[in-house]
C-alpha positions in Angstrom: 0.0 0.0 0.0 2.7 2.5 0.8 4.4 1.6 -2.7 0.9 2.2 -4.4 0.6 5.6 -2.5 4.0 6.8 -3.6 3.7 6.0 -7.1 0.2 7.7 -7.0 1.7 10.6 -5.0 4.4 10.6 -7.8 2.3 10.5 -10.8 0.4 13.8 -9.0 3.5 15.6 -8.6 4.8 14.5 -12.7 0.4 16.0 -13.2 1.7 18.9 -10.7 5.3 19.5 -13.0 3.9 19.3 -16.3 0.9 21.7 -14.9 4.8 24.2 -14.0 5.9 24.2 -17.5 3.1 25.0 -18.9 2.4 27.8 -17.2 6.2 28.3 -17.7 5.5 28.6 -21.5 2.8 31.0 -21.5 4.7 33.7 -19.0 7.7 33.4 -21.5 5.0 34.0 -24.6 3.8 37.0 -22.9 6.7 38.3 -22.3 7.8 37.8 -26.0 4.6 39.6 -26.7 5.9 42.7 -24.3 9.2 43.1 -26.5 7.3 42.7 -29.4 7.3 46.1 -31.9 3.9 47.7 -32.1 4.1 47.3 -35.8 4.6 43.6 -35.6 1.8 43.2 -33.2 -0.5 45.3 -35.1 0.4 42.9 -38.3 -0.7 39.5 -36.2 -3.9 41.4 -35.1 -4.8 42.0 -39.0 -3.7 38.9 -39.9 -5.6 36.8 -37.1 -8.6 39.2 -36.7 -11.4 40.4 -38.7 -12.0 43.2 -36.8 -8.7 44.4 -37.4 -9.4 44.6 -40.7 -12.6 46.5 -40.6 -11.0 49.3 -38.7 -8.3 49.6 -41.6 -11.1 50.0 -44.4 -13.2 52.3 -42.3 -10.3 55.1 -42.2 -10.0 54.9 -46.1 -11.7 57.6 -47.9 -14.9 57.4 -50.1 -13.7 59.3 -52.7 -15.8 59.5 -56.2 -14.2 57.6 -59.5 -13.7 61.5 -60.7 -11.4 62.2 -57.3 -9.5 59.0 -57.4 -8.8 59.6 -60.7 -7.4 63.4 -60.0 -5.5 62.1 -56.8 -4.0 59.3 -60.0 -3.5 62.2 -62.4 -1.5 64.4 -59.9 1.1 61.3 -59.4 1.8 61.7 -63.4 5.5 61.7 -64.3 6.0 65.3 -66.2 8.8 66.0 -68.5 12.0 67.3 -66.8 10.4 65.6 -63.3 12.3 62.2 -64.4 15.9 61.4 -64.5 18.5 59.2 -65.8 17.0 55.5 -66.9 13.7 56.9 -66.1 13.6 60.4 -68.3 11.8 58.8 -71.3 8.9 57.3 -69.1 6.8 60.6 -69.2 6.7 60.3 -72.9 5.4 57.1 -72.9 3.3 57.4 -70.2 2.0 60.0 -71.7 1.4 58.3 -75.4 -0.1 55.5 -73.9 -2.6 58.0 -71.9 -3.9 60.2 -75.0 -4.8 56.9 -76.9 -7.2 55.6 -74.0 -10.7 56.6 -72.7 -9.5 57.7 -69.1 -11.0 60.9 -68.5 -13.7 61.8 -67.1 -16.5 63.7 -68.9 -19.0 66.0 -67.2 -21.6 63.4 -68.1 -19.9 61.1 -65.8 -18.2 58.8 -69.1 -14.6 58.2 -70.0 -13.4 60.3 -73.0 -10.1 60.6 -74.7 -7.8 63.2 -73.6 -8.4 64.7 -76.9 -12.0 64.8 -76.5 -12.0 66.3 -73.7 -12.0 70.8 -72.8 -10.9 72.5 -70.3 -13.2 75.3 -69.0 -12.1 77.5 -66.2 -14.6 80.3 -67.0 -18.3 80.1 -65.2 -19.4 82.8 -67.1 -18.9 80.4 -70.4 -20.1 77.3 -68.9 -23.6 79.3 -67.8 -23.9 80.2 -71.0 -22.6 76.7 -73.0 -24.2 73.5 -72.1 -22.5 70.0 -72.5 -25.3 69.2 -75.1 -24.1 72.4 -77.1 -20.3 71.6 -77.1 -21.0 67.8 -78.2 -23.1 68.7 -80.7 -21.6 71.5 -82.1 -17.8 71.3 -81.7 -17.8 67.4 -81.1 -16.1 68.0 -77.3 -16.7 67.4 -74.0 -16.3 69.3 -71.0 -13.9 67.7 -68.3 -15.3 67.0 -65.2 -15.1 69.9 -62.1 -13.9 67.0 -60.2 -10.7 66.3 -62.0 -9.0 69.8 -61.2 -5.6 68.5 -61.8 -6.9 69.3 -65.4 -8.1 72.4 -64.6 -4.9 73.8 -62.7 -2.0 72.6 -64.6 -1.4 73.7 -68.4 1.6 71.1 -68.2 -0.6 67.8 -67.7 -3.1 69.2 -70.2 0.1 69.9 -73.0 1.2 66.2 -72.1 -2.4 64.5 -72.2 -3.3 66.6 -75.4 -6.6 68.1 -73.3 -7.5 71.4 -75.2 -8.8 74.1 -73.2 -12.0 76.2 -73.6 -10.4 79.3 -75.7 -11.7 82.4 -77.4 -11.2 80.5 -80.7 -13.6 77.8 -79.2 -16.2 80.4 -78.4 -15.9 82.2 -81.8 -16.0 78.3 -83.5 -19.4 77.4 -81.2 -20.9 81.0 -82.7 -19.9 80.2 -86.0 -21.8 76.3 -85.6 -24.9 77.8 -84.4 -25.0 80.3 -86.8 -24.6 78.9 -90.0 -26.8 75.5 -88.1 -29.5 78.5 -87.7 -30.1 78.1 -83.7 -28.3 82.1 -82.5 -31.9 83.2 -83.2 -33.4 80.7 -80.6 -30.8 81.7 -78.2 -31.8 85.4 -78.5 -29.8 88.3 -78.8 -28.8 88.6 -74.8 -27.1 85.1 -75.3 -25.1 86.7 -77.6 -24.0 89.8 -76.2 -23.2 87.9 -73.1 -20.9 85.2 -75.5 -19.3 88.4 -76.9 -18.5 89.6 -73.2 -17.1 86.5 -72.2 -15.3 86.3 -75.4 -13.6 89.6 -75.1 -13.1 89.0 -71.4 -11.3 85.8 -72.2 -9.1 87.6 -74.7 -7.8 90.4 -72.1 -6.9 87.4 -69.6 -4.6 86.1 -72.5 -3.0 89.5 -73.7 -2.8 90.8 -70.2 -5.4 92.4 -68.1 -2.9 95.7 -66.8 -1.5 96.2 -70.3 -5.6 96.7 -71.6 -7.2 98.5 -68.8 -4.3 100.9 -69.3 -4.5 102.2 -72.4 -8.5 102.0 -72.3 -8.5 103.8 -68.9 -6.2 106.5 -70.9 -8.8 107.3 -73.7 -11.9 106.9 -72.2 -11.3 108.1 -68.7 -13.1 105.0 -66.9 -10.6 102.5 -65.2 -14.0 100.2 -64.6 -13.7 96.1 -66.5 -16.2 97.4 -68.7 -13.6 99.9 -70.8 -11.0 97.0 -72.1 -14.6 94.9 -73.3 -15.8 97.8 -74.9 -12.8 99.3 -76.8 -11.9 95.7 -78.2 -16.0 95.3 -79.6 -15.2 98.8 -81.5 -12.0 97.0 -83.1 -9.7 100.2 -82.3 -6.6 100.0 -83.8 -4.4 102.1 -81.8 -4.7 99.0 -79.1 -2.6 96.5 -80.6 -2.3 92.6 -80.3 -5.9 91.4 -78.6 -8.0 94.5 -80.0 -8.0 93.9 -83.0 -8.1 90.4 -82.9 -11.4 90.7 -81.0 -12.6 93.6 -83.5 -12.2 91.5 -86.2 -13.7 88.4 -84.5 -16.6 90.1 -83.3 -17.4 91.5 -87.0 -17.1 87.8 -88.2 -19.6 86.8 -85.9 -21.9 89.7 -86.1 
């Protein structure tokens, strides 16, 4: 009996030992878990926990397919911005871009970079619907999302996107002229196309160098001078003037 007692006794205390390193183990996980980095520990949570993942996708924007692509277009290699091995990839980058439908319209589709205009003017695009410009000039407007487009002449000059010029407006007069629909727009349509028109062409000559020499004859430093003296086509005024004279008697 006192054998029996001892080996159970014995067989208790091997229960009792194995119970010790056990516990041994888990203390010496813990405090592997303790030095661990908080990187490394934040890793094994995504990896092992759903929840961990959740909390990762809910701090991601929702951003529109217009904003994602103008947070793509701004990455965009330019030329000059790439060196060494790596100086012809704007180029062909670039090539590879004007030939694909990855712009978007105003109507929400994806055009060609060469389809697509540039209009920074809200006077113009109160005046000019998207209807209007597809129909007429075969363009679309780019979408007010995607102001990448509208802020940097250097991405537009490497996509091949055009921008909404005086030339355009002159073009979309012409088209509903001779298609027969100025009349239907009325004649306050087209004095306010003719404003925006001549207002467009001081921005590109220089707004100081016009209200200058307008201010100087007619005595009136207000925006309405410049506008006025290039619809009378004077020719003292040189450059922009007279290109908007002659433009305005074309359309007129």
């Amino acid at each position: 009996r006192s054998t029996s007692s001892h080996e159970a006794s014995g067989t208790l205390g091997g229960a009792g030992s194995g119970g010790g390193i056990l516990t041994q183990q888990q203390q010496q996980q813990q405090q592997q878990q303790q030095q661990e980095p908080a990187y490394g520990r934040a890793a094994a949570d995504v990896a092992a926990g759903v929840s961990m993942g959740v909390g990762v996708a809910a701090v991601v924007p929702r951003l529109s397919r217009e904003a994602w692509v103008d947070c793509w277009l701004r990455t965009l290699p330019l030329e000059g911005q790439a060196q060494g091995f790596f100086a012809a990839l704007p180029h062909s980058v670039a090539a590879l871009l004007r030939s694909s439908c990855c712009i978007p319209a105003e109507t929400g589709e994806l055009r060609r970079p060469g389809d697509i205009l540039v209009c920074n003017s809200s006077a113009v695009r109160q005046l000019v619907s998207q209807q209007q410009l597809q129909a007429l000039l075969g363009k679309h407007f780019c979408h007010p999302d995607v102001t990448a487009l509208h802020s940097s002449a250097e991405l537009r000059a490497a996509l091949g996107v055009g921008e909404f010029s005086p030339m355009q407006v002159v073009q979309l007069i012409e088209q509903m002229a001779a298609a027969g629909k100025v009349e239907q727009q009325g004649v306050p349509w087209v004095q306010r196309m003719l404003l925006c028109l001549f207002a467009m062409l001081e921005a590109t000559a220089g707004v100081g160098t016009l209200a200058g020499s307008a201010s100087s004859r007619t005595g009136v430093g207000s925006p309405a001078g410049p506008a006025a003296a290039a619809a009378a086509g004077d020719g003292g005024v040189p450059g922009g003037n007279t290109a908007a004279g002659s433009w305005a008697v074309q359309v007129v």
